[in-house]
N, C-alpha and C positions, 0 to 999 in steps of 0.2 A: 401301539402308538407310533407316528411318525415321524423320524429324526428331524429335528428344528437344530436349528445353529446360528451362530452370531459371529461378525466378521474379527477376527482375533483368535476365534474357539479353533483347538486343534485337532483334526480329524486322525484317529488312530485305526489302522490295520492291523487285527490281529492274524494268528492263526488258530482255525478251527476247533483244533483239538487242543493242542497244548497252552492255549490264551498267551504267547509271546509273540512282542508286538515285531510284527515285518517292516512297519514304513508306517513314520507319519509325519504331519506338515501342517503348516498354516490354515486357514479359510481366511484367504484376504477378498473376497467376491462371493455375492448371491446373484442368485439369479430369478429370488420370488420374495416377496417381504417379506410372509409369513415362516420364512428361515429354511423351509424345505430343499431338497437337493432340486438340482444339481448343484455343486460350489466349483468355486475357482480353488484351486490350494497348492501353494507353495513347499514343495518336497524339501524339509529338511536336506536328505541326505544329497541331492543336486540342484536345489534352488530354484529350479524351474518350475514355470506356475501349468497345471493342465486342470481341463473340467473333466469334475471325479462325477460320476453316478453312484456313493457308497453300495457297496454287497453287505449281505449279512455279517460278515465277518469284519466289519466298519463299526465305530460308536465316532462318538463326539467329546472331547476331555474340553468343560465347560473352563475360560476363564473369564477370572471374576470382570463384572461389568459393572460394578458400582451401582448408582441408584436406578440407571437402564434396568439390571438385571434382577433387580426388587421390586421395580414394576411391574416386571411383567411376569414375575414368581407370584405376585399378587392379584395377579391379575388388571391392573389397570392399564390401562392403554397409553401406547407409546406415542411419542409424537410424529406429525408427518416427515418433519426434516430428518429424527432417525429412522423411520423407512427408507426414504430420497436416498441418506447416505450407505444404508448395509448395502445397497445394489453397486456394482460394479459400472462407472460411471460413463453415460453414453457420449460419443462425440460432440451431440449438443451441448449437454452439459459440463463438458470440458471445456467447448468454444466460450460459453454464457460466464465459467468463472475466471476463464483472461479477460472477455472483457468487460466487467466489473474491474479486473488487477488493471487494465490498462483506461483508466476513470478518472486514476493518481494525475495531480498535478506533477510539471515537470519544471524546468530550469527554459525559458522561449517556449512551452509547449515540444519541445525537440523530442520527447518520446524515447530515451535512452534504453529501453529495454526487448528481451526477445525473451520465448518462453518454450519450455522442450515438456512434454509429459509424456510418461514412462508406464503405459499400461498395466506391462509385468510387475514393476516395482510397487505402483501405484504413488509414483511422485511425480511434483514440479519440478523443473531447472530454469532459475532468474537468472537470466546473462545479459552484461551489458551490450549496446548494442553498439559501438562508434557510430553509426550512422548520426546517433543523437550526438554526438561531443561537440561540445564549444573549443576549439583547441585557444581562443585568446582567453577569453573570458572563465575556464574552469580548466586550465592547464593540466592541475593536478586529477583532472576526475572527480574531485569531492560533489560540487553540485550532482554529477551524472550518478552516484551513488545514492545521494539523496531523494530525487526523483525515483531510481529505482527498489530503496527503500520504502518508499509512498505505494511505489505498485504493490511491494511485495506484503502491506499491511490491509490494503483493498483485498488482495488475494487469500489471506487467514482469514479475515472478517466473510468472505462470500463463498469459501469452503468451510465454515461455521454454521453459515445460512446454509447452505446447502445439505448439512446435519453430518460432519465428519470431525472427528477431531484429530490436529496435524499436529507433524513433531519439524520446528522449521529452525534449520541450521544454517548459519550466516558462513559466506565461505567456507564452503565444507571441505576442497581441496585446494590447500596451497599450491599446490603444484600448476594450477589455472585459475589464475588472478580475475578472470572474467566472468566464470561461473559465482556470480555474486551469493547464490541462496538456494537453499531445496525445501522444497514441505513436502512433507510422509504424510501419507493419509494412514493414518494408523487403525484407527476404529468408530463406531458410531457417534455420536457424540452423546455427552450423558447431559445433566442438569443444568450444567454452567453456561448462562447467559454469552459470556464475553468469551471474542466480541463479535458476537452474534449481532446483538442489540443494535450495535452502530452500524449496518447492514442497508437502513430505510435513508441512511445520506451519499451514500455511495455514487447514485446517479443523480445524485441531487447538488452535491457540492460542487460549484465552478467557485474559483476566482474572480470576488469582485472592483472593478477598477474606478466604481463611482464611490462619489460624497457619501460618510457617513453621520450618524445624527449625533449631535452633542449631548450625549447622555452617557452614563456612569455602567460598566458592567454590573453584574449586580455580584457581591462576593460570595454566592454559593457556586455561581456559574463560575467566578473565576478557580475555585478551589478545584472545580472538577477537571478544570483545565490543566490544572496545575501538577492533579493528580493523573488522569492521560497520561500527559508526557513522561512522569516519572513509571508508571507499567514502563516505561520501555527504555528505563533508566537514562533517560536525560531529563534535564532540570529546565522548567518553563519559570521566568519571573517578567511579572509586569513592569516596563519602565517609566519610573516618574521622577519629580523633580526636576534638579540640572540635569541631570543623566539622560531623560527623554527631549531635552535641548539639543542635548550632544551628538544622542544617538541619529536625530533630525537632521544637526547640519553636516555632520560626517555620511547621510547616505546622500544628500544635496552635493555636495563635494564629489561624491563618486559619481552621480548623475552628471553632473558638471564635465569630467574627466571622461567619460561614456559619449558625452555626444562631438568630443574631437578627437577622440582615438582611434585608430583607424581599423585597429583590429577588433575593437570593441563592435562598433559599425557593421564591421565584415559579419561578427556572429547573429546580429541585428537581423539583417538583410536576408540570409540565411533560413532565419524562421521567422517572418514577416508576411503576411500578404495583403499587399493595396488590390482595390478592389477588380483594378485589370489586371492582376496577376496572371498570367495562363499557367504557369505551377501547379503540380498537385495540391490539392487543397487538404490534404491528411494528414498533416502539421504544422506545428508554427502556431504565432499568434495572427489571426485575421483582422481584416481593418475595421470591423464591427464589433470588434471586441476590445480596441484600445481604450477606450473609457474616455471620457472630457480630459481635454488640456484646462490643468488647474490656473482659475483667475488668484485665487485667494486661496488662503489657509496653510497649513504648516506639514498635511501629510506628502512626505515623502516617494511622488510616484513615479516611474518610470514610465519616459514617452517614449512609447513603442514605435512610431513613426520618426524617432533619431531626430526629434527639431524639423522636421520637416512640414510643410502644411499640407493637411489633408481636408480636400472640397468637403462642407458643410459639418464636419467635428465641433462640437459645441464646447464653451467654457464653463468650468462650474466652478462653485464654493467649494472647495474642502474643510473638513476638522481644523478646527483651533489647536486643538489637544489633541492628537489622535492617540488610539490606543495602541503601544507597539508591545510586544513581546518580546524576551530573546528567547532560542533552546540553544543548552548548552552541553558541551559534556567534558570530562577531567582531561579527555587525551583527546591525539587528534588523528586516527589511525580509520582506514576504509573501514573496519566495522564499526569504529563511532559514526563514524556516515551512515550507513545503515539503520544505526538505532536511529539516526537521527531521523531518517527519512521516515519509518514507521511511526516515529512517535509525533512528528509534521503531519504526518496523514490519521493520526488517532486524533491528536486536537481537533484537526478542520474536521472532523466526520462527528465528534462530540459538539464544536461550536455552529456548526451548520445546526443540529437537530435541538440547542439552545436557542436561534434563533437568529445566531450572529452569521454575517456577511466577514468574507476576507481577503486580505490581498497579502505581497510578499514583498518585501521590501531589502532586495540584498544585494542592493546596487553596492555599498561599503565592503562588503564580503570577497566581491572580484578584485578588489588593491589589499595586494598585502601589507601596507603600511596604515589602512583603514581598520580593518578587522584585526588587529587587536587593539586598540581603545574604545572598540562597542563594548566590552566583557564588563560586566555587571560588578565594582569594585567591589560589593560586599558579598559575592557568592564565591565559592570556592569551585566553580567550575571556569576553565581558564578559558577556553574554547568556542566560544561564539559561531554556530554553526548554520542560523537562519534568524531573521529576522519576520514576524508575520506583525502585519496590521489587524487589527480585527477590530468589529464594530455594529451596530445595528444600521442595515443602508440597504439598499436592492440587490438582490441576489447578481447571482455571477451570471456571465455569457455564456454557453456553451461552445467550447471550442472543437474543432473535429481531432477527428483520431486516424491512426491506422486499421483498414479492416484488421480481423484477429488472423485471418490465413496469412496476413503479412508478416507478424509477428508470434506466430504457434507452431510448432512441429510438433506431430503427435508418432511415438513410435507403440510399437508392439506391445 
């Protein structure tokens, strides 16, 4: 019978005669679905990964694969995404899960992230990119965290689809504040959906800056929202009453403060493109994607055009009522950013495939004397980390991106 293996299972070298083991190591790489050699395998005793051809004096020490591994002792057939994943991942397939990770909305569209993968190791590296930083408007880096937060949750949901399952560690070294995140590709992936599932919004979800319709979420859609954000332990609450008054004329206030600030402007201008722009067109927000300057209504949007007039931009109705959200979390520390960002990118990739339309609302968020009186008096989260709009209304723009060679080093 011919030795089959699973990426995790340990390849063991004995010796002939006396059955004591010489050397043995991982199988982090196939190189056939059907699990036959050659493998890739990472040597214990020096960590280095080389492609083994096993000799007779080779087995395989099975470990356990959970419900994978009772399929296919049963005989029934696995899925295509865990084949996709046992194989040792090709450059395409590399390039295809950044750009999925780079899909995340950002803070201006400014694209704060860069991405490093690690052949041998079989992991990602999320690092901030400065190129993205607002220095008036997000001083501290929290937005730039958030944005790459959103990436790094696109990036699990499309190494999910892609059939692996990851081990993903927020700031994994102190010692470099910029390497924001890693995901281990650890092994195939077994039964569990999530968050696989949210996989079919991924290129689907933009940012929407138009009217939406006056109508009621409906409260299973909002629970599931609710529940989203808490996977990634921050706390979503809907705002109503005085409160969604409040929330309304304090980000109006900070819109107000935005279009005569100068610094505010500078970050504007920055990531902006009118339509004669000669500028790279691979970030920023574009003039076709500004949405109507609002005649009416109460939602709180940000004109991306800084009060300036733009030939033929139309005016529209907005919500009476709109619907805001907060997320929030206890502290207020770059890994709360993080969670936050991932769990901003878990709602919109849940309220996209509900059916809802969104935008962002965090003009109140750039003044620090703003953001703290958004915070939810009755939640015990203190920390006010993004404000989102949501709504039933016409999908988002597409805005452009960076190719992925801009933003991807691929080592060994």
């Amino acid at each position: 019978m011919s030795m089959r293996a699973h990426v995790g299972d340990q390849l063991v070298v004995e010796s002939p005669t006396t059955g004591v083991t010489k050397r043995d190591g991982e199988i982090v790489g196939l190189h056939h679905d059907d699990g036959t050699p050659p493998y890739e395998v990472r040597w214990s005793d020096t960590d280095q990964v080389t492609l083994v051809f096993p000799g007779p004096d080779a087995h395989i020490q099975p470990i356990g694969h959970g419900r994978e591994g009772q399929r296919e002792a049963t005989g029934q057939r696995t899925s295509t995404a865990t084949h996709r994943g046992a194989r040792a991942l090709s450059e395409a397939v590399i390039m295809s899960l950044v750009e999925d990770a780079t899909a995340a909305p950002s803070m201006h569209n400014a694209q704060p992230w860069r991405f490093e993968y690690s052949r041998r190791r079989r992991v990602f590296h999320l690092r901030a990119d400065l190129r993205g930083a607002l220095p008036h408007s997000d001083p501290e880096l929290r937005a730039l965290h958030i944005g790459c937060g959103a990436a790094l949750m696109n990036l699990r949901v499309a190494v999910a689809h892609e059939g692996w399952e990851a081990q993903t560690r927020p700031l994994p070294d102190p010692g470099d504040p910029m390497l924001l995140a890693s995901v281990t590709l650890t092994r195939p992936l077994g039964g569990e959906a999530d968050p696989a599932g949210l996989y079919p919004a991924v290129r689907t979800r933009h940012t929407s800056r138009y009217p939406f319709d006056e109508r009621e979420i409906p409260p299973p859609v909002r629970t599931a929202l609710v529940d989203a954000a808490h996977r990634e332990q921050v706390a979503l609450s809907f705002v109503s009453g005085w409160h969604l008054q409040y929330v309304v004329d304090l980000a109006l206030e900070a819109e107000a403060r935005n279009l005569t600030d100068a610094g505010a402007a500078a970050d504007l201008a920055r990531f902006t493109r009118r339509a004669d722009d000669t500028r790279s067109a691979t970030e920023g927000v574009p003039e076709y994607a500004f949405g109507p300057r609002r005649r009416i209504g109460k939602a709180p949007m940000r004109d991306f055009a800084g009060g300036k007039p733009v030939p033929g931009r139309p005016m529209a109705d907005f919500e009476t009522l709109p619907h805001l959200v907060l997320l929030s979390t206890s502290s207020d520390r770059p890994v709360d950013w993080l969670r936050t960002g991932q769990a901003v990118e878990r709602v919109l990739l849940r309220a996209t495939l509900a059916g809802l339309s969104a935008s962002f609302v965090t003009q109140a968020l750039e003044w620090h004397d703003l953001r703290w009186p958004l915070r939810d008096p009755m939640s015990g989260m203190a920390y006010v980390q993004t404000v989102l709009r949501l709504g039933y209304g016409p999908p988002g723009t597409r805005t452009p991106r960076r190719p992925v060679h801009d933003v991807l080093d691929i080592e060994p």
